[in-house]
Every structure is written in structure tokens, then in C-alpha cells.
C-alpha atoms as one frame of an Amber mdcrd trajectory, in Angstrom:
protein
   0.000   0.000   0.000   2.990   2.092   1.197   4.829   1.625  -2.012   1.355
   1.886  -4.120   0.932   5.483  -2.646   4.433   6.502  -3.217   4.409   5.966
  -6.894   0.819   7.828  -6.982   2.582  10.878  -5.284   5.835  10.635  -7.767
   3.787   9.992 -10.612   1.837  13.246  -9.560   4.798  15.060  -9.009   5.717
  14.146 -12.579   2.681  15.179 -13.652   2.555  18.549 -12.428   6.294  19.046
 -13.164   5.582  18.422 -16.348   2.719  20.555 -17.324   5.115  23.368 -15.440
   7.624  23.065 -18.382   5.129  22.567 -20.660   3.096  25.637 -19.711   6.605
  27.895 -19.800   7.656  26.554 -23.366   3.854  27.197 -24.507   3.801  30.830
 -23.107   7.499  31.260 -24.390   6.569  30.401 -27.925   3.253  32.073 -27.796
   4.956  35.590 -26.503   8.044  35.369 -28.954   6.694  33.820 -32.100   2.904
  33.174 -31.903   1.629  36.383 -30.734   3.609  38.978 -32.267   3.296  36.692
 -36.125  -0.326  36.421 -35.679  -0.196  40.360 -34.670   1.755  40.938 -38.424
  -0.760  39.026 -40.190  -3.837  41.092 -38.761  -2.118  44.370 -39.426  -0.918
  42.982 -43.174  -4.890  42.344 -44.256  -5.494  45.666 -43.698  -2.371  47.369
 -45.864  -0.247  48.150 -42.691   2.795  46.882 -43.202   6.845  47.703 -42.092
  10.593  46.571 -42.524  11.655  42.621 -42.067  12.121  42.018 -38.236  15.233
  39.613 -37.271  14.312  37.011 -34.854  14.584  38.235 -31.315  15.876  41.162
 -32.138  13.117  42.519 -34.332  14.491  45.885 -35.799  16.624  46.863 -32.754
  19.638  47.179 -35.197  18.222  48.969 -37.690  17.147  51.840 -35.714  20.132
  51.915 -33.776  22.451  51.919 -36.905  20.180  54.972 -37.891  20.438  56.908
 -34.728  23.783  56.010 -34.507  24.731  57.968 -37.826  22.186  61.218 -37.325
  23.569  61.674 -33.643  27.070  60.794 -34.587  27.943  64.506 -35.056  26.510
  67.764 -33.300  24.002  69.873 -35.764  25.937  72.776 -37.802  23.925  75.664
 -36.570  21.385  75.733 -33.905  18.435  74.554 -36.079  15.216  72.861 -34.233
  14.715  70.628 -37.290  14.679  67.482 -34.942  12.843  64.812 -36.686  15.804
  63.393 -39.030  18.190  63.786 -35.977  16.003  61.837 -33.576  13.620  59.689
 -35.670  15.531  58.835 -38.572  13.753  55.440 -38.492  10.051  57.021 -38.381
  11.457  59.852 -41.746  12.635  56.314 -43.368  10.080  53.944 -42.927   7.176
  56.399 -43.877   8.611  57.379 -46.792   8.829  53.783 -47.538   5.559  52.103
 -46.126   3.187  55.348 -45.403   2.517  56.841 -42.379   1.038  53.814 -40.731
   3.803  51.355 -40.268   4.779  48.500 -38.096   8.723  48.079 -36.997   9.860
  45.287 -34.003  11.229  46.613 -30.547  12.416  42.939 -30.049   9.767  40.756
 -29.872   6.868  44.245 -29.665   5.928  44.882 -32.506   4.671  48.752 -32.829
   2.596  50.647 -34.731   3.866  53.919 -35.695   0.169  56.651 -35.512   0.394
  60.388 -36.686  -3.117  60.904 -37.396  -4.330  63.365 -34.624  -7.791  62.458
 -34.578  -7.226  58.616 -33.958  -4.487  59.366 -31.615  -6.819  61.311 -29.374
 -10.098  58.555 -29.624  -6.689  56.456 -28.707  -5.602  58.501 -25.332  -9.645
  59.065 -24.433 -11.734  56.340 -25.540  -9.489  53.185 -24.971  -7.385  54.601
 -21.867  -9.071  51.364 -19.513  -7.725  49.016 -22.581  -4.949  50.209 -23.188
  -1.172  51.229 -21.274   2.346  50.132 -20.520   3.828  46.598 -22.069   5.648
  44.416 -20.674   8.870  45.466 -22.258   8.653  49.053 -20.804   7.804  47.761
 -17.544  10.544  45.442 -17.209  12.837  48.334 -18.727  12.114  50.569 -15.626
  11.583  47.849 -13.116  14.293  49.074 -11.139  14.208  52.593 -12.327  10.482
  53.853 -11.370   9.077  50.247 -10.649   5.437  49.912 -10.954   4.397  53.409
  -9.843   1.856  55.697 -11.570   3.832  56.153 -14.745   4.023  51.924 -15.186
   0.945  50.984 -14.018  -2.105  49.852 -15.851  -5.623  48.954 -15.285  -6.993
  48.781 -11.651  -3.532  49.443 -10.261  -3.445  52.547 -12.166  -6.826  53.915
 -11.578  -6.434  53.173  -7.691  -2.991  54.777  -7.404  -4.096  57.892 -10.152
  -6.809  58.291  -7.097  -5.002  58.269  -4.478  -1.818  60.804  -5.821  -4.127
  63.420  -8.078  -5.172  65.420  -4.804  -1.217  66.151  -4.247  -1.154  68.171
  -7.503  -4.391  70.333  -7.760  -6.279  73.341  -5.256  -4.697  74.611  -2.355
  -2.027  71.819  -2.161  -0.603  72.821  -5.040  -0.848  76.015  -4.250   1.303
  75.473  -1.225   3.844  74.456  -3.400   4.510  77.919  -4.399   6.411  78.736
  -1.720   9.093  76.223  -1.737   9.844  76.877  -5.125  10.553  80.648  -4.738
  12.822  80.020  -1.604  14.449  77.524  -3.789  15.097  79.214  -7.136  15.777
  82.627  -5.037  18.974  80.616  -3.492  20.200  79.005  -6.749  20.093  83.075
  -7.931  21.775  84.242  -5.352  24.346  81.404  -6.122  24.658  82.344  -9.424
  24.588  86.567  -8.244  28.105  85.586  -6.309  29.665  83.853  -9.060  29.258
  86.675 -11.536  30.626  89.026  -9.015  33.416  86.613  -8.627  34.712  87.160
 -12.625  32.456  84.188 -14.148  30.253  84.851 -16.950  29.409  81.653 -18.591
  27.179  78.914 -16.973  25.934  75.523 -18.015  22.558  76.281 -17.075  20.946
  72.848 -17.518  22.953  71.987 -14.477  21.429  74.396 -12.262  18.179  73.683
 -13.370  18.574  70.078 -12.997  20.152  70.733  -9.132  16.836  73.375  -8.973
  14.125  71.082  -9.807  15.660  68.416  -7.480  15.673  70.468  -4.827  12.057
  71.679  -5.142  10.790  67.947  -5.639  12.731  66.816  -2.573  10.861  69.399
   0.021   7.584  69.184  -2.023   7.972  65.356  -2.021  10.280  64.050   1.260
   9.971  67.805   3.614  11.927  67.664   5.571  13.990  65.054   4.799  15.349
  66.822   1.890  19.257  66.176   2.316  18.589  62.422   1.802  15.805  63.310
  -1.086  19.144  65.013  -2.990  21.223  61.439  -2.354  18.448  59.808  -3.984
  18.078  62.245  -6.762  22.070  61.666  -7.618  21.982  57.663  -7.366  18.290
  57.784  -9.578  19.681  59.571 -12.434  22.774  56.807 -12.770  20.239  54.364
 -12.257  18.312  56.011 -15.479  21.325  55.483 -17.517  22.549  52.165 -16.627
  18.204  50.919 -17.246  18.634  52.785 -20.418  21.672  50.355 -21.862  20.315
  47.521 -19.908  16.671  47.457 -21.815  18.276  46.607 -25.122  18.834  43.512
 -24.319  14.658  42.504 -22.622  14.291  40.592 -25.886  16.335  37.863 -25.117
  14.653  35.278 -23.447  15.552  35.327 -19.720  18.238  38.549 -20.207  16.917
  40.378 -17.217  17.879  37.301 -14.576  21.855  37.040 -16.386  24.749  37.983
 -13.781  25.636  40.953 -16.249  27.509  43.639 -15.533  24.045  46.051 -16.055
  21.986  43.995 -13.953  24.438  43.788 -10.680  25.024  47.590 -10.777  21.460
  48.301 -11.568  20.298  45.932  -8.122  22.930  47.601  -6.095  21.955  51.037
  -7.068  18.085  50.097  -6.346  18.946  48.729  -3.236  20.788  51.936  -2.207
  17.666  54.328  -3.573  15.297  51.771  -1.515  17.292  51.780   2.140  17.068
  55.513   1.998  13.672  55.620   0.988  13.220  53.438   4.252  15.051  55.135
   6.430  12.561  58.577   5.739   9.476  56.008   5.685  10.450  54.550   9.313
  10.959  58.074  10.638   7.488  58.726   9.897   6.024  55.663  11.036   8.278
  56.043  14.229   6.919  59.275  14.662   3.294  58.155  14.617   3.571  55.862
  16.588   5.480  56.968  19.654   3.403  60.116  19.251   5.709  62.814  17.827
   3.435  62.989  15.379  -0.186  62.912  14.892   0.170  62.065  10.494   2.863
  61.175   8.512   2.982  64.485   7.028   1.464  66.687   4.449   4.192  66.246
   1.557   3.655  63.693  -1.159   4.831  61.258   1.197   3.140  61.719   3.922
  -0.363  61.075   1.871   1.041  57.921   0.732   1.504  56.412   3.975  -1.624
  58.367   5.209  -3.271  56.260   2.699  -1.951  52.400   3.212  -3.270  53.032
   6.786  -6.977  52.981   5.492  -8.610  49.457   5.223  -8.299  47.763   1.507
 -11.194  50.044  -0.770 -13.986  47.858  -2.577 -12.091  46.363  -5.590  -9.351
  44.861  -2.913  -6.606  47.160  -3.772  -4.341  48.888  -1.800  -0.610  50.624
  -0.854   2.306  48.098   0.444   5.454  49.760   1.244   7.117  48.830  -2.370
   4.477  51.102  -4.504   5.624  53.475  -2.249   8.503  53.105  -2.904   8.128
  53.130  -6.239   5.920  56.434  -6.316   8.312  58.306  -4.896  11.073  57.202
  -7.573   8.467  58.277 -10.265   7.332  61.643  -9.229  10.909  62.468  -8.159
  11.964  61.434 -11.516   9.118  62.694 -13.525   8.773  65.549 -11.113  12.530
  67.636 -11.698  13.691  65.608 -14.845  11.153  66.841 -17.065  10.953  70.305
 -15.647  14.478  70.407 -15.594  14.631  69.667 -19.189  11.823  72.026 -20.308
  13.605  75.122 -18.074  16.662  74.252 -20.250  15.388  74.274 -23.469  13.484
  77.466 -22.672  16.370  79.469 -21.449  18.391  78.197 -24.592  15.706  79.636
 -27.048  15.355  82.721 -25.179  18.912  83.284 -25.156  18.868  82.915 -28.831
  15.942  84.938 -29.812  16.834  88.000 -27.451  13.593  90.214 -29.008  11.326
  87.380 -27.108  13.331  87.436 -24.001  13.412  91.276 -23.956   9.487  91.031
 -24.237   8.634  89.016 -21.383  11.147  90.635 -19.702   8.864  93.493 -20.306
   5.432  91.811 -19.376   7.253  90.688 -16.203   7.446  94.440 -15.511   4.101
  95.464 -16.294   2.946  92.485 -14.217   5.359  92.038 -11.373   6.210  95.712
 -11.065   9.596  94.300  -9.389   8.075  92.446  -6.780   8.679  88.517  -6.820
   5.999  86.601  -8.856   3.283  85.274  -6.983   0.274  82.922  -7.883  -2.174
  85.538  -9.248   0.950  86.910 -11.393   1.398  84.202 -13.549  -2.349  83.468
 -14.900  -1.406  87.604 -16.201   1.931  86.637 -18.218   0.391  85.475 -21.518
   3.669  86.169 -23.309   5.381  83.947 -21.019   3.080  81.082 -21.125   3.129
  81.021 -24.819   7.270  81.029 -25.127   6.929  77.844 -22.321   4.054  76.006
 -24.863   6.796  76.790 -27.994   9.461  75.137 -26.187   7.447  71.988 -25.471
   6.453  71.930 -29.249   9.851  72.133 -30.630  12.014  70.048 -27.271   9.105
  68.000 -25.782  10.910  66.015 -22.832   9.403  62.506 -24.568  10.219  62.250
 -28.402   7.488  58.981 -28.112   4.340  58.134 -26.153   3.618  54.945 -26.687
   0.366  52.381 -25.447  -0.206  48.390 -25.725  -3.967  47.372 -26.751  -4.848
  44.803 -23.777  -7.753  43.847 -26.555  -8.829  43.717 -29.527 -10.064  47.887
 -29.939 -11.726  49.294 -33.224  -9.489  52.965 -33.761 -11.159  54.836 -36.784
 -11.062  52.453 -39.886  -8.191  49.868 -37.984  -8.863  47.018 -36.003  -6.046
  46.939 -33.523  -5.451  43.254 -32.393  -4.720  42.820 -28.811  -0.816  42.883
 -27.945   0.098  45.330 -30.666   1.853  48.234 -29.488   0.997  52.144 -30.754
   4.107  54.187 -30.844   3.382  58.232 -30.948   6.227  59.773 -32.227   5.551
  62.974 -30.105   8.746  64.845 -31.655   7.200  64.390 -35.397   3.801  65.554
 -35.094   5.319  68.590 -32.857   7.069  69.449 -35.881   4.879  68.320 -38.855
   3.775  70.917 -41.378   0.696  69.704 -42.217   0.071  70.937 -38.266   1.876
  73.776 -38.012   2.622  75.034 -41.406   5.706  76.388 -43.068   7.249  77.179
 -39.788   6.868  73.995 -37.828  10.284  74.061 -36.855  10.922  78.037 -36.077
  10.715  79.262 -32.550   7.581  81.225 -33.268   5.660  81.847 -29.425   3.043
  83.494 -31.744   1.566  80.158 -32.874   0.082  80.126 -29.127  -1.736  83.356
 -29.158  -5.243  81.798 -30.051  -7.110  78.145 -29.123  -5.982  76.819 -32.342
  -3.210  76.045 -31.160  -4.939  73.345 -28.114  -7.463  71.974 -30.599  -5.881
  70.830 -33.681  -4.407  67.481 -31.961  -0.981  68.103 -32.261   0.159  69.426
 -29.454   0.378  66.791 -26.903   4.038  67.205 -24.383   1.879  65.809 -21.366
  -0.302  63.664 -23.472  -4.164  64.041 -23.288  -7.323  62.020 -21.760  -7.426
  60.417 -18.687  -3.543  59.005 -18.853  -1.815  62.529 -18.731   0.618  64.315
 -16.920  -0.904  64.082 -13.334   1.760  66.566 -12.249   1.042  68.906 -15.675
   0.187  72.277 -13.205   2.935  71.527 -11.057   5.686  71.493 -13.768   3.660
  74.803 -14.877   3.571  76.591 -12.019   7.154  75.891 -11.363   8.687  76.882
 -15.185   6.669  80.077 -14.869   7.726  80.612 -11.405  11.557  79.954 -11.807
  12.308  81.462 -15.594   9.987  84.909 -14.084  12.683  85.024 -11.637  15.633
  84.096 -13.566  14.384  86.844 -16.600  13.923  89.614 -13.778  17.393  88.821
 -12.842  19.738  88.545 -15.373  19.872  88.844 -19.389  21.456  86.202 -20.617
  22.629  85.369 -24.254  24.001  81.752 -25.553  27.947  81.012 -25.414  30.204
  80.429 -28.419  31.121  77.359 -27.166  27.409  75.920 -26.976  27.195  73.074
 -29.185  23.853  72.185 -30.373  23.507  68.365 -30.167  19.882  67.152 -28.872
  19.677  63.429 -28.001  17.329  60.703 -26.269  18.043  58.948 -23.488  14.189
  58.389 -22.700  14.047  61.595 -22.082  15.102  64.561 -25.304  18.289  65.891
 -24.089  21.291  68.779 -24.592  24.263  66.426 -25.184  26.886  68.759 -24.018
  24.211  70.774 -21.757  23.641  74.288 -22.535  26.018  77.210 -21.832  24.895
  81.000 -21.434  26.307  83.866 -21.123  25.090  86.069 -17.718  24.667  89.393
 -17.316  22.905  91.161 -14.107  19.916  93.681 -14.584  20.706  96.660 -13.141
């Protein structure tokens, strides 16, 4: 009997060890050849069609041989003609296969879509169906992890919910003051240095060091000397996720011993024990009753909020999604700001006429006082030169969604798995959009609705996925370049070399260097 139910068990184990291997080779085949061929064959039927993909690697190659020889030498004059620099791949492949194309990110394949009107029934209508692949999430897994930015579905709604009160009415509004303080001390910095016999500055550096201090007291309070450490060790760990993604379409790539993937764990484990060190100073706080909440900062609501009892649909906060909130607003929350401040200054400092008339606005406005809230809803000027620098240098060159089904988008059926790929930098510079001029610095362009309603202009993206922290980034440009432009005049440096690249985000190469003068 003994021996009878022995074999039972082993032949079970057998069993169920089998159908394990069975189920992994099925659902390895299925997601590298099955899916994305059956995928091809949809999109084929109706005319859509793109180059040859290699196996595995799809058409990694190809579009890195092509960025490889656009970015392979800076631009000859300071020219915002961006599309052949930064999407070779999108100028070739349309001219080859139409606008609608399909090209393989490994094993994704993605549909390129420059047609505003289905992009927008895209980003409203099918925002519940539609989000974040695999690929991208296991690209940032250690970056951002699977905060706002990476989430999708329920996850995403609950944690959308629980964040959008941070960034809208009086809390943002109480944000004000921490970025005047801040920008008033980087001024200061910068007062001293031209009094010491320096004139030129690499201004994207400030702004980056600006915007990361701002996010730090907005987002950690008053632990902002360890929010700085984290902001250092996050942007290495943006580069080294960067190189390491190119390799998610091997099968298995992310668990390899590899140089990437040791440095990129050691670096997350460093950005998470600081993170816990600020989390268990609240909690100790609480709870030997320093405290009486975990705080009002960004933070603070998170924790606030994974003391409530699980909501209705069974979701709720652990201390990892905090974790990886934090990394994504403090990422999304100076990086792109940081970006947009730098491209700004740079276009201002080479269109002096503009920067001479907001300087003048700022006068009528401000009447030498420091900007406040109810100045900048009266600086039209300046909100328009902000909107022109997100046309021409919008911090994502793509937005990108994965259909989670089978969704009907204008006259195309879109077959669940396939990937649409927005090439944001394109339609900011197409002109069918924007006419003749797409790729002047012309401010102008933003003086009536037009502008909003023709679909093109999307740096946040639109419907219910977009920029949660949209006001805050706009509150704080306006807030910091009002300061900086009542400050100084400032014109660009002979040795500024203009050479804008991605690394997920769209880039100054060699930063940007200006020239300082103080206003008397």
C-alpha cells in the first residue's frame, strides 16, 4: 500500500512538473513567435505593413544603426529641425511604407500613428484598454518600478486616485512657496559667481540641481538632504536601465549575472534603504506620538493612505508602490521640468527680441516684486514662449500604449498585444500641423485656441492618462524662468554646441552654456 501510494505521489509530481515546463515553453513560444506573427498578419490584411524584423531582435539594429549615424555629429547651426536627428527610423520607414507602419522593438511589434484624430479617440476612448507593455515595464523595473507612470488597469486607476489630490487646489498652491525660496537661493548662487569674474554657466545643471531640490521638500519635507542622495543615485540608475533594456528581448536577459543587472540591483537597493530610512521616521513618529500624520508632503499622503482598510475592488498601498511612487514623481517631477527650463532658457537666449518682451510683461505684471500665484495666470507672453518650447524640445520624443484587446481605432482594427508608438517629436514638428514654420521658434503660434485643438500638441499627453503633475511642472517653469528673466539677461555662449539626443528623455548632449549678465 505504502509503495502503491508513493508511486501515486511521484507519478503526480511528474505530472505537475511536467505541465510546469510545458506551460513555460507554450507561453514562451506564444509571446516570442505566436503572438507577435499572428499580430503581423492582422495588421498585413489591412495594408499596414513595415521593414523585415530579425528574430529576437526585431528591428533593434536597424534603428540603432540609424540613430547612430544622425547623432554621430553635433548639428551645424542651432536649427530645431529634430525629426531626421532623432527619428531617422520614423522619416525612413514612412517614406517607404506610409505613415502607418509597423517596426519590431524585439519581440513588440509597434505601430507607428500620426493621425491626430485617432491618436486622441486612442488617449480618451481606450485609456481602460490600453497602457504600458511588458517590455517598458521590465525596462524601468528598477528605475520607477510599478508606480503611476508603469501601471495599468486597476492598479493605475487606484494609485491615479489616491496621488491626483497632491497636484491640484490649495495643495498645489502650497507648493509655491518652496519653489521661490528655492530658485531665489540658486540666484543668489549664481549673483556671487558673476561678481566673482564668471560669466558663462551651463545652465541645464542648475536647473537640474533646482528642480531636485524643489521635488525633494515638495515630495520628502523635511527630509530633503537624503531626497538630494536619492536624486544623484536615480539619475545613474536612469542610464545604466537605459543600456540595460536593449537587451529585454532575449529570453531570460533580465535574470543574467551581467555587468548592467548587478550595478542596476545595487543602485536600487541603495535608492530603496534611503527611501526606508525617511518612511520609518514617519512611522516612528506616529507611533510613539511625535506625530499625529505622517505628514502633508507627497509622502506623507502615501503612507496616510496604506493606513486605510483595503477600498472595494481589494486594492491597496504596500510599502514597495511606495517606494516606487516616490522614484516616479521624483523622476518625472525635476527631470522633465528640468529639461523644459533648459530648453526654454536656450531659445530665449537665442531669440533675445522674445526674451526682452517678457522681460517686459514681467514688468508690467510684477512691477519688481517677486511673482506670486495671481501673477502668472497675467503673463500670456510667457506662457506662450513655455508652450513653444514643449512643441519644438518636448521632454518625450514617443508616447507609446499596448492594446490589452482587440479595440476598433477609426477604420483599424487593432489586435490585442500590438503596441501604438506616438512619435511625439514628429507631429510637434509636422507641417501639415503647423505650417511652413513647424520648426521656427515662433511663441506666436500660441496666441489663439488653435493652437490646443488641432491634436498636435500633446508634451503631457491628453485624456485620462496625462501628466498628473502637468500644473505643477507649470507653475514651477513660470515661477523659476519669471525670476531668472527679472534677474539677469542672458545670451548663448560660443562654445554651446547644439547636439539634442534621447536617453528616454530629449536631451542637450553637451548641456547648454549662457552667457550672464545682471539687470541693473
Amino acid at each position: 500500500m505504502a509503495i502503491m501510494l508513493a508511486l501515486l505521489l511521484t507519478t503526480l509530481a511528474f505530472a505537475a512538473t511536467s505541465f510546469c515546463i510545458f506551460s513555460l515553453l507554450y507561453h514562451t513560444l506564444s509571446c516570442y513567435w505566436l503572438t507577435p506573427r499572428r499580430i503581423m498578419r492582422k495588421m498585413a490584411k489591412q495594408g499596414v505593413r513595415g521593414p523585415k524584423p530579425r528574430p529576437l531582435l526585431g528591428n533593434i539594429l536597424d534603428v540603432a544603426a540609424l540613430l547612430s549615424k544622425s547623432t554621430s555629429s553635433d548639428m551645424p547651426s542651432i536649427s530645431h529641425d529634430l525629426v531626421p536627428r532623432l527619428l531617422p527610423h520614423y522619416l525612413a520607414w514612412s517614406a517607404q511604407f506610409g505613415k502607418r507602419f509597423i517596426f519590431w522593438n524585439g519581440i513588440e511589434p509597434r505601430m507607428c500613428l500620426t493621425e491626430t484624430h485617432l491618436i486622441k479617440e486612442l488617449l480618451s476612448k481606450y485609456s481602460s484598454v490600453s497602457g504600458k507593455s511588458w517590455l517598458q515595464q521590465q525596462g524601468s523595473k528598477h528605475f520607477i518600478g510599478r508606480g503611476l507612470l508603469m501601471a495599468n488597469g486597476p492598479n493605475w486607476f487606484h494609485q491615479r486616485h489616491i496621488v491626483a489630490p497632491a497636484f491640484v487646489g490649495d495643495r498645489l498652491k502650497s507648493y509655491a512657496g518652496y519653489m521661490v525660496e528655492c530658485t531665489r537661493e540658486m540666484l543668489q548662487s549664481l549673483e556671487n559667481e558673476v561678481k566673482s569674474g564668471r560669466s558663462e554657466f551651463e545652465i541645464g545643471e542648475y536647473m537640474t540641481r533646482l528642480t531636485a531640490d524643489i521635488i525633494s521638500r515638495t515630495e520628502f519635507e523635511s527630509s530633503y538632504e537624503k531626497g538630494k542622495q536619492i536624486f544623484h543615485l536615480l539619475t545613474v540608475l536612469q542610464h545604466l536601465c537605459a543600456q540595460a533594456s536593449r537587451h529585454l528581448c532575449l529570453p531570460g536577459s533580465r535574470f543574467f549575472p551581467s555587468k548592467y543587472n548587478r550595478e542596476i540591483k545595487a543602485l536600487k537597493g541603495k535608492v530603496e534603504g534611503l527611501l526606508m530610512e525617511i518612511i520609518q521616521s514617519r512611522k516612528d513618529g506616529v507611533e510613539i506620538g511625535r506625530s499625529s500624520s505622517y505628514g502633508n508632503d507627497l509622502l506623507g499622503m502615501l503612507l496616510n493612505e496604506m493606513q486605510k482598510k483595503k477600498n472595494g475592488n481589494g486594492l491597496s498601498l504596500n510599502l514597495q508602490i511606495i517606494m516606487d511612487e516616490c522614484k516616479t514623481f521624483f523622476f518625472a517631477g525635476h527631470e522633465t521640468t528640468a529639461l523644459l527650463l533648459t530648453w526654454t532658457i536656450m531659445l530665449l537666449a537665442t531669440n533675445p527680441s522674445w526674451q526682452d518682451r517678457v522681460r517686459a510683461e514681467l514688468n508690467a505684471v510684477c512691477n519688481s516684486q517677486t511673482p506670486s500665484l495671481h501673477h502668472l495666470s497675467k503673463l500670456p507672453l510667457l506662457g506662450m514662449v513655455i508652450n513653444e518650447s514643449l512643441r519644438l524640445y518636448p521632454p518625450a520624443s514617443i508616447l507609446p500604449r499596448m492594446a490589452f484587446e482587440d479595440i476598433k481605432l477609426g477604420d483599424l482594427e487593432i489586435p490585442k498585444g500590438l503596441s501604438v508608438w506616438i512619435p511625439v517629436v514628429a507631429i510637434h514638428h509636422s507641417e501639415e500641423i503647423w505650417g511652413k514654420d513647424a520648426n521656427e521658434f515662433n511663441p506666436e503660434r500660441f496666441g489663439s485656441s488653435k493652437a490646443f485643438t488641432c491634436g498636435g500638441f500633446i508634451p503631457f499627453a491628453s485624456g485620462p492618462r496625462n501628466c498628473v503633475g502637468q500644473a505643477f511642472a507649470l507653475m514651477e517653469t513660470k515661477i523659476i524662468l519669471a525670476m531668472l528673466i527679472s534677474k539677469f539677461r542672458f545670451t548663448i555662449s560660443p562654445s554651446y554646441r547644439h547636439a539634442p539626443v534621447v536617453v528616454l528623455t530629449v536631451k542637450p548632449k553637451y548641456g547648454v552654456q549662457i552667457c550672464l549678465t545682471p539687470l541693473t
